[in-house]
C-alpha positions as CSV (number, residue, x, y, z in Angstrom):
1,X,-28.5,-0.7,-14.1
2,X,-26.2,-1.1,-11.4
3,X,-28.7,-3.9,-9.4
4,X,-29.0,-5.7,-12.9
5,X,-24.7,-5.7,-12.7
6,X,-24.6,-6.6,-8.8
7,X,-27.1,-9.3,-9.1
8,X,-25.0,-11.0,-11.3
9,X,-22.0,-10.4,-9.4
10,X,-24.2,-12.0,-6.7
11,X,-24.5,-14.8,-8.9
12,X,-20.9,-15.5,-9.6
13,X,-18.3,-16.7,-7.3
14,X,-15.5,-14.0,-7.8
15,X,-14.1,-10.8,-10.4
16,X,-11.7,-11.5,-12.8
17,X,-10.2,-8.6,-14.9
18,X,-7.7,-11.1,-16.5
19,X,-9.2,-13.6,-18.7
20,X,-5.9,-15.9,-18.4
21,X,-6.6,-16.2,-15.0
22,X,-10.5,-16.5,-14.9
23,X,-12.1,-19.2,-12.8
24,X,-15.7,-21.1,-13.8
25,X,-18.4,-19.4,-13.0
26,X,-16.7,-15.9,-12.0
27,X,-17.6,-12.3,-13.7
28,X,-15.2,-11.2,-16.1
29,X,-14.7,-7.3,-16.4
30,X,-13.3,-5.6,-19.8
31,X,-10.8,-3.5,-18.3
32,X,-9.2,-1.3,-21.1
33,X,-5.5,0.5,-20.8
34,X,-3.1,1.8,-23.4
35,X,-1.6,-1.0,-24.6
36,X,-5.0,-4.0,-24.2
37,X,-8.2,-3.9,-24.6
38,X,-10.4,-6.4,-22.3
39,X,-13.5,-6.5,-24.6
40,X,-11.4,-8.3,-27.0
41,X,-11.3,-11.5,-24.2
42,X,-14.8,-11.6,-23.7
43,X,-15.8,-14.8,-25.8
44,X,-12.6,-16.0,-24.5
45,X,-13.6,-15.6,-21.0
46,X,-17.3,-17.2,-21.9
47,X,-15.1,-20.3,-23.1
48,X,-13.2,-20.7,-19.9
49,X,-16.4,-20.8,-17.8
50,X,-16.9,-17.1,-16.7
51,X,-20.8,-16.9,-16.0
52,X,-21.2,-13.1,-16.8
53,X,-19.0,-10.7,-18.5
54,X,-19.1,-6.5,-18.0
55,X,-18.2,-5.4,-21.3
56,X,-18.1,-1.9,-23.5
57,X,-18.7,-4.0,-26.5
58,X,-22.7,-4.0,-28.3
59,X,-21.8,-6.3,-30.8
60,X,-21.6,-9.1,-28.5
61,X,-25.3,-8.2,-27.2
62,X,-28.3,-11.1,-28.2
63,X,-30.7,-8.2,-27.9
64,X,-30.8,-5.1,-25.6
65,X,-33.9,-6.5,-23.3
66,X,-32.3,-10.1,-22.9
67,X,-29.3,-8.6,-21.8
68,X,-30.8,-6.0,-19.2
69,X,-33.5,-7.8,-17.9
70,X,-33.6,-9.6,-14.8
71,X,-35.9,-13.2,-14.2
72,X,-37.4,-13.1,-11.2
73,X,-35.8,-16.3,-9.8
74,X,-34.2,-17.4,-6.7
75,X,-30.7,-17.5,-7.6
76,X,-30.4,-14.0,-10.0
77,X,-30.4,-15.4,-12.9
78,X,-30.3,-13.6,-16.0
79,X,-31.4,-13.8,-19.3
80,X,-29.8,-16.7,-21.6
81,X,-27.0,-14.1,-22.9
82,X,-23.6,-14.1,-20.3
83,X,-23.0,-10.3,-21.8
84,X,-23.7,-7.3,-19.8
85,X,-23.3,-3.8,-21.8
86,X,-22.4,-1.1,-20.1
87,X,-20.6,2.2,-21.8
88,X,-17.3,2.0,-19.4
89,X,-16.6,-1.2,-17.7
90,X,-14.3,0.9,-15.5
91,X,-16.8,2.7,-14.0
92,X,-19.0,0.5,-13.8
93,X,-16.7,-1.7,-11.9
94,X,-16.4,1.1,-9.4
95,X,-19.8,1.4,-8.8
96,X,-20.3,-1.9,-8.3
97,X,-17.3,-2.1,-5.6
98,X,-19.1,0.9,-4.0
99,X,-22.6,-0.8,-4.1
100,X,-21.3,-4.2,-2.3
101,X,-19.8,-2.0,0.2
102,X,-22.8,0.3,1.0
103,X,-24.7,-3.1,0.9
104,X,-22.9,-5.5,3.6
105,X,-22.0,-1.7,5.7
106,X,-18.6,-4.0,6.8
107,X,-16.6,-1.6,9.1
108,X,-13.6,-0.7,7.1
109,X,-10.4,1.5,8.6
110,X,-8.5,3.0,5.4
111,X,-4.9,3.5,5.0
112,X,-2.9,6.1,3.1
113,X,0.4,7.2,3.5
114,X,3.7,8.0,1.8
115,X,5.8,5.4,3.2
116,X,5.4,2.3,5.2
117,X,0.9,1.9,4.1
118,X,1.3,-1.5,3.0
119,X,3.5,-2.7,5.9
120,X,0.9,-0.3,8.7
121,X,-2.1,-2.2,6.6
122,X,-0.5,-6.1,7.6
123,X,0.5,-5.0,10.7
124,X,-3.0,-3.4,11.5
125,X,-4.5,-6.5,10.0
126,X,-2.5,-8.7,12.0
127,X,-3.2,-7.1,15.1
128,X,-7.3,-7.5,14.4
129,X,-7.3,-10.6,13.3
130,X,-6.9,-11.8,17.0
131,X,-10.1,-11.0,16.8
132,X,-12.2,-11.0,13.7
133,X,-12.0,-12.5,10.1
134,X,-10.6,-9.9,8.2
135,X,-10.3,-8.9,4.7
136,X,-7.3,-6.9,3.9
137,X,-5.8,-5.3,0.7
138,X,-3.6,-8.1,-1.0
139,X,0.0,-6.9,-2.2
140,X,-0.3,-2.7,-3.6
141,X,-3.7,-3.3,-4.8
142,X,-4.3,0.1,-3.8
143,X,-5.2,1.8,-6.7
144,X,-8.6,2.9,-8.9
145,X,-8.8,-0.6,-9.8
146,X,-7.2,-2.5,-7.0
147,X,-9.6,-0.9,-4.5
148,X,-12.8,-1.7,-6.3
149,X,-11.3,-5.3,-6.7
150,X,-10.8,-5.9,-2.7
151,X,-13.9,-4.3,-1.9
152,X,-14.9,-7.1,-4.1
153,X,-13.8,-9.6,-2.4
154,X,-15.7,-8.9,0.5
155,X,-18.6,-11.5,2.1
156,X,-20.9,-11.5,5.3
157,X,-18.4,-13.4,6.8
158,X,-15.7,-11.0,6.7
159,X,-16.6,-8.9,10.5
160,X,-14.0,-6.1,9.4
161,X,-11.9,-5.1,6.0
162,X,-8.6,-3.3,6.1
163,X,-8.1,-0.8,2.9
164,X,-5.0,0.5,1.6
165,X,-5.2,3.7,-0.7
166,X,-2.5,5.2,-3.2
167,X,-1.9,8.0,-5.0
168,X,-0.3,10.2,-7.2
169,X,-1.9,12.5,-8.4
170,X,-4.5,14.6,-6.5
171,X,-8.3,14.1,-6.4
172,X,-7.1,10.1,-6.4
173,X,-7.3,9.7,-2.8
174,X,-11.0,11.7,-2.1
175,X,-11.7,9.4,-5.3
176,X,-11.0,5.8,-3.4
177,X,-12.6,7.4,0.0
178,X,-15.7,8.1,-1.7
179,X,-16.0,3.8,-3.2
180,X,-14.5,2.5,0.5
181,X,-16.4,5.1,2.9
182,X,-13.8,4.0,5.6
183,X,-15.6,4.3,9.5
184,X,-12.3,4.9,10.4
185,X,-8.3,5.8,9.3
186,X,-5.3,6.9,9.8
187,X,-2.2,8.7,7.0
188,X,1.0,6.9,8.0
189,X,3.0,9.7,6.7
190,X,3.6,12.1,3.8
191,X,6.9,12.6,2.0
192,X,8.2,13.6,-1.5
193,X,7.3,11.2,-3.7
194,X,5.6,11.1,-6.9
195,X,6.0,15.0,-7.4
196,X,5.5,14.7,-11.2
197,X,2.1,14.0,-9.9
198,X,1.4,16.1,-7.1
199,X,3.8,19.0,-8.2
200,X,5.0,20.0,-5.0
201,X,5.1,18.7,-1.2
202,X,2.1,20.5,-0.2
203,X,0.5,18.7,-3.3
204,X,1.4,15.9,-1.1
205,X,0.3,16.9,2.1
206,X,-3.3,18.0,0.3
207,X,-3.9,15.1,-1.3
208,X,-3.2,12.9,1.6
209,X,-5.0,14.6,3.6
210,X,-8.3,13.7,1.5
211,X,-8.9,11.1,3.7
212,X,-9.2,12.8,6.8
213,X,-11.9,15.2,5.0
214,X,-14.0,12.4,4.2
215,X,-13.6,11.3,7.9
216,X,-14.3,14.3,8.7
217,X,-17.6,15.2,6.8
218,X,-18.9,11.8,8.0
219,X,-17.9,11.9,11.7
220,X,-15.6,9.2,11.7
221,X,-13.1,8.1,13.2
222,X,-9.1,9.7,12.3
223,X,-5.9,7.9,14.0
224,X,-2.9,10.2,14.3
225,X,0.1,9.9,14.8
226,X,1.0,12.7,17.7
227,X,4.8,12.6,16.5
228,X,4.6,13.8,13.2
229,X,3.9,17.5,12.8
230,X,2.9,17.4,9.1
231,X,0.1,15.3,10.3
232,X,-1.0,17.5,13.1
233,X,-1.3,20.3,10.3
234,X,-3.1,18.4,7.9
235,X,-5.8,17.7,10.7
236,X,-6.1,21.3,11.5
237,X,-6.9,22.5,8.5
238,X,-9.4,19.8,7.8
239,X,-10.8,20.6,11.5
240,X,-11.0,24.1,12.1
241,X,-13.7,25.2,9.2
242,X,-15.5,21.6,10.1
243,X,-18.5,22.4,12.6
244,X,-19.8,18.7,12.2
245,X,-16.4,17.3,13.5
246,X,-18.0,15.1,17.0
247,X,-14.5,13.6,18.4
248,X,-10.8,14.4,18.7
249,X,-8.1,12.4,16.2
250,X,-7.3,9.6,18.8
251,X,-4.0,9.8,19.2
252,X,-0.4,7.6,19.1
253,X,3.3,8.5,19.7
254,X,6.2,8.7,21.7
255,X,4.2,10.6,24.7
256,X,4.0,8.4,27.9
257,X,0.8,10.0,28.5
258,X,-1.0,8.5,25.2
259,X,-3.3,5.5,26.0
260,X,-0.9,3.7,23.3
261,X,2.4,5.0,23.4
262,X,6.0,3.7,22.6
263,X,9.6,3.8,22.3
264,X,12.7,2.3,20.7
265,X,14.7,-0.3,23.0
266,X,17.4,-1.4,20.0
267,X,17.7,-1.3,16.5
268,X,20.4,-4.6,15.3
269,X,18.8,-4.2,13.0
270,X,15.3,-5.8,13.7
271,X,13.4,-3.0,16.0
272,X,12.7,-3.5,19.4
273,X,10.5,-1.3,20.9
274,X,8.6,-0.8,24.9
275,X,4.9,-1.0,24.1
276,X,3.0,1.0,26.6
277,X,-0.8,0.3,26.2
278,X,-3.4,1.5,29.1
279,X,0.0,1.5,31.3
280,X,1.1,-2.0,30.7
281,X,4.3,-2.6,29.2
282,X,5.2,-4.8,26.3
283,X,8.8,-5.4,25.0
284,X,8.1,-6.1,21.4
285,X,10.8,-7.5,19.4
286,X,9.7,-7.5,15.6
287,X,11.0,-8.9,12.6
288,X,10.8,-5.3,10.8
289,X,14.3,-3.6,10.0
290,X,14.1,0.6,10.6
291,X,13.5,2.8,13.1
292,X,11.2,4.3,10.9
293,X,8.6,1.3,11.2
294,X,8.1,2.3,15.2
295,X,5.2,4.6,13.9
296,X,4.0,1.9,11.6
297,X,3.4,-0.5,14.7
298,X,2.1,1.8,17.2
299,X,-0.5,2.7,14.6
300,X,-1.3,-0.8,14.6
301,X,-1.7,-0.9,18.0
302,X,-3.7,2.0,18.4
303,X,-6.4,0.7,16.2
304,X,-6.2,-2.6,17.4
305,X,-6.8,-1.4,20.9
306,X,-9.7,1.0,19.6
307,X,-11.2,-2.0,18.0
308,X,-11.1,-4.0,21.4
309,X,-8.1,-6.5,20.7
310,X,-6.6,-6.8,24.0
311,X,-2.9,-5.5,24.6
312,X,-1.4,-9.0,25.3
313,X,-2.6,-9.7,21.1
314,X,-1.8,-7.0,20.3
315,X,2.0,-6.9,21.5
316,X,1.6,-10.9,20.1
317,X,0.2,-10.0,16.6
318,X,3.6,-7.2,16.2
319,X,6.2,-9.4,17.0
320,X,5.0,-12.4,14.9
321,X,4.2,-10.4,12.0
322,X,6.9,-10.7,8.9
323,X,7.9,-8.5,6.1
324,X,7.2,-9.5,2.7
325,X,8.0,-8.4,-0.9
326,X,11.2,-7.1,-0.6
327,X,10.2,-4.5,2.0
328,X,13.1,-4.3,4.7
329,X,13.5,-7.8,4.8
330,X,16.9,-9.3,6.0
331,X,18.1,-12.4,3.8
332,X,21.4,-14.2,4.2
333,X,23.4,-15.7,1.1
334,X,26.2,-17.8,1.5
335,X,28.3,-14.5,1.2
336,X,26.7,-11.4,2.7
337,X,23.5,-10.1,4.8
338,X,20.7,-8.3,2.5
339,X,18.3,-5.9,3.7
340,X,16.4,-5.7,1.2
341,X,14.4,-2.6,0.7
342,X,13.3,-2.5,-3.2
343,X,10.0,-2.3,-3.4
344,X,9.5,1.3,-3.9
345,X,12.0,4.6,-3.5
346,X,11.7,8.1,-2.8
347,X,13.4,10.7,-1.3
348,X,12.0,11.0,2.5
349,X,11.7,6.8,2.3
350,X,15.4,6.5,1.2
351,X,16.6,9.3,3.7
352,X,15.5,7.0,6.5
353,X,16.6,4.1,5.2
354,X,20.2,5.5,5.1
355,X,20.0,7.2,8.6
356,X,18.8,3.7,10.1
357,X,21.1,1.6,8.4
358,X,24.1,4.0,9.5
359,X,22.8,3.0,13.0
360,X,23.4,-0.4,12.4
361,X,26.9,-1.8,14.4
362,X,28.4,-4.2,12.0
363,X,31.6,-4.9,10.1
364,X,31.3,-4.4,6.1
365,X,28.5,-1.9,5.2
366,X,28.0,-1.3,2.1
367,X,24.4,0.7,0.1
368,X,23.4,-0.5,-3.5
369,X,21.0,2.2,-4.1
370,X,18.6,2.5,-7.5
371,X,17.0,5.2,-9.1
372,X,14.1,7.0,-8.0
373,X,11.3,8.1,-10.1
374,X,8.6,10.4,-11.0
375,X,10.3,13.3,-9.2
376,X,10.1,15.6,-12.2
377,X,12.1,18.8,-12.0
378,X,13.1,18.1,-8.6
379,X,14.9,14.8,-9.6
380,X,18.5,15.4,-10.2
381,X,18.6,18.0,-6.8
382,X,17.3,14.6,-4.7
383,X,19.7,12.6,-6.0
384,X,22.5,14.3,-5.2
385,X,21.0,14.8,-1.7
386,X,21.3,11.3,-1.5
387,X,24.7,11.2,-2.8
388,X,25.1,14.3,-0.3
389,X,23.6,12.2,2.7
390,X,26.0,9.0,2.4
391,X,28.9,11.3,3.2
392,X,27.4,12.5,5.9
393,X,26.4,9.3,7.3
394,X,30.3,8.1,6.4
395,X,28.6,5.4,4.1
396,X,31.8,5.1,1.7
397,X,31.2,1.8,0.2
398,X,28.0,3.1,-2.5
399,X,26.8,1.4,-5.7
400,X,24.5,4.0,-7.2
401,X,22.5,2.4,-10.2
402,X,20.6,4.2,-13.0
403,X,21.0,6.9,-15.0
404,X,20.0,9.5,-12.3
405,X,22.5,8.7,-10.2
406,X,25.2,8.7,-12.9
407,X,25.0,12.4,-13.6
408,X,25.7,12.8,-9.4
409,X,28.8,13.7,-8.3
410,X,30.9,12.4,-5.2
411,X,31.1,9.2,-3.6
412,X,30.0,6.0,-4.9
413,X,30.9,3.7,-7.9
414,X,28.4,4.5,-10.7
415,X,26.7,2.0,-13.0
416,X,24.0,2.9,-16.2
417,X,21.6,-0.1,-15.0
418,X,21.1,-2.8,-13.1
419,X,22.1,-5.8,-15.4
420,X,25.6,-3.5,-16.0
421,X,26.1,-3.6,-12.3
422,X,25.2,-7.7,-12.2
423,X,27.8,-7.9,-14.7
424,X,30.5,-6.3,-12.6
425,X,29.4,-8.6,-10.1
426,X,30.5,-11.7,-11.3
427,X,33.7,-10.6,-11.8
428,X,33.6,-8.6,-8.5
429,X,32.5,-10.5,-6.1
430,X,31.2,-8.8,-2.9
431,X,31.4,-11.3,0.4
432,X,31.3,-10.7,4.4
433,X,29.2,-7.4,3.5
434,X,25.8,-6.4,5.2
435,X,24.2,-4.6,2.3
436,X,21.3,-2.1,2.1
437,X,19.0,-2.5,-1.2
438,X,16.9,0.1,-1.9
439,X,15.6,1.6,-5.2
440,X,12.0,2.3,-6.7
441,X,10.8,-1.2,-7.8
442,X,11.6,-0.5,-11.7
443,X,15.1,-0.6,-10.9
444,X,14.6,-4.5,-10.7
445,X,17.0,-4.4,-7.8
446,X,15.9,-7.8,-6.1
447,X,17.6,-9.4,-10.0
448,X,20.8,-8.8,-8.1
449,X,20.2,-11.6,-4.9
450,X,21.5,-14.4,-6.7
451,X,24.4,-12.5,-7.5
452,X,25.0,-11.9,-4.0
């Protein structure tokens, strides 16, 4: 069944799970969720031009031979009915995802992580795209459905692909591994975050670390990232009952020893950093605010240089690179300087923020900080570690939005919600302020710019 499905796919110029946004002549997938149910576009999506649809739906079938029968014909044509039955489109758009890949064998390094995977996944895309066409995960496509939908997107043309993977819960990341059977990959980090999901930190850690099994088991190839000592554990686990391991992690850091090492130079606030690559020096002055993104780049670097990108592109590709969607971007209004950080919150991402902004020498700091979420048990102890941290820090101008933070005590000026703060806005006025944004994305933080 799944030829019959990718020789249609071959036969169609793109996947579209959205039947307002499908093209002519693309395959249109029934997704179902809670609240929609795909199947219920399918005629619609036929109307629109869509030359084969994946769908959970029977009633829509002409007959069960026209629709799983293939003509022998040049360009895959199937029988005169544009319905393909299949008893979870889901699945079935996995498996095709997994197919394509196995089929074009594109070498694919795969990205998980914490914090900081999207930005590590454009800046290691960045750096090898001096030197091949690349296909890289648009946006947080990263999920069970975002993943299949990249691998997608993939063509003989593309010489390498660049895969981002998320999670929260475990099992999701040995999941996507298994559909994007990466040659090679690194875990930018692991933190607490989602632990709803993943119940604890070590639920974390072992569900991260998912990817370097599947490495592992296939001899390929694991980035690390010789600084971080959560990392290091993670690999030995994975390494010391696995006899079929063939080469080392191939390390990054902070070590002047490391074939691709680095340091910080200055931090006001974009990060400045000495890249040392095969012993020549690089100063590298990005357009990414935080200390914390160091790691992020020499990553990029190490793959880069791995993948043959010489050092001179490499140092090029990180300093031209900029941040998009609202991660630690700066933006100046007429009144004050943003950094913008609200994409996504959690306690080990929103600790560093905090320390690195603290760094910062300017007049005026301020913190509007949002909620986090899906913390379970855990989430009223790391708010007030946050509350906790600002004092430490001597951050005493704080905004602290959401209902979590409202039931903190100690500094800060407390508001229910974001629209409740915009409100006080306009008839408080903040100006000559450099302010840090953070807050999980929910929060609609980045509603409060033109306020600002």
């Amino acid at each position: 069944m799944i030829e019959t499905i990718y020789q249609a796919y071959l036969a169609c110029n793109g996947v579209c799970t959205d039947s307002r946004a499908c093209q002519e002549g693309n395959l249109f997938v029934c997704l179902k969720g809670e609240n929609f149910d795909g199947n219920n576009f399918a005629e619609k999506a036929v109307e629109m031009g869509c030359k084969y649809v994946l769908t959970s739906r029977k009633d829509l079938l002409t007959s069960d031979e026209s629709t799983h029968r293939l003509i022998d014909s040049p360009n895959h044509q199937i029988t005169e009915s544009p319905y393909i039955y299949v008893e979870d489109t889901l699945v079935a758009l996995q498996q095709l995802a997994a197919h394509h890949r196995k089929v074009l064998g594109t070498p694919i390094v795969g990205i998980t992580g914490t914090n900081g995977k999207t930005t590590t996944k454009e800046l290691v895309a960045a750096v090898l795209a001096k030197k091949y066409n690349i296909l890289y995960t648009l946006g947080n496509f990263n999920n069970h459905i975002g993943v299949p939908l990249t691998l997608l997107r993939l063509t003989k043309e593309h010489n390498m692909a660049v895969i981002e993977m998320g999670a929260n819960h475990p099992g999701e990341i040995e999941f996507l591994a298994n559909i994007v059977m990466p040659d090679a990959g690194l875990i930018t980090n692991v933190g607490k975050a989602h632990l709803a999901g993943f119940g604890s930190f070590e639920g974390v850690k072992n569900t991260k670390a998912e990817l370097y099994h599947n490495l592992a088991d296939r001899c390929k190839t694991v980035f690390l990232d010789a600084d971080n000592p959560h990392l290091k554990e993670m690999w030995n686990k994975v390494a010391s009952p696995n006899h079929r391991i063939t080469e080392s992690p191939i390390h990054y850091g902070s070590d002047p020893t490391l074939p691709v090492n680095g340091k910080v130079v200055s931090c006001t606030p974009f990060v400045n950093i000495d890249l040392n690559i095969d012993g020549n020096h690089y100063q590298v002055n990005s357009q990414l605010i935080g200390s914390y993104n160091v790691s992020n780049m020499l990553s990029a670097a190490c793959v880069g240089h791995y993948f043959g990108v010489s050092a001179a592109d490499i140092a090029d590709a990180l300093s031209t690179y900029t941040p998009q969607n609202n991660r630690s971007q700066l933006t100046k209004t007429e009144r004050n300087t943003l950094i913008i950080d609200a994409y996504n919150a959690n306690p080990t991402s929103m600790e560093a923020a905090l320390r690195n902004f603290a760094l910062i020498q300017t007049e005026g700091k301020a913190v509007i900080l949002g909620d986090m979420f899906e913390l379970g048990d855990d989430s009223a102890t790391e708010h007030q570690k946050v509350v906790s941290l600002l004092e430490q820090l001597g951050i005493t101008e704080a905004y602290l939005l959401g209902k979590n933070f409202e039931t903190t005590t100690g500094i800060g000026t407390r508001f229910a919600s974001t629209p409740l703060f915009k409100e006080w806005l306009q008839a408080h006025p903040l100006s000559g302020k450099t302010l840090l944004i953070k807050g999980s994305n929910s929060m609609k933080l980045t509603t409060l710019i033109d306020a600002l």
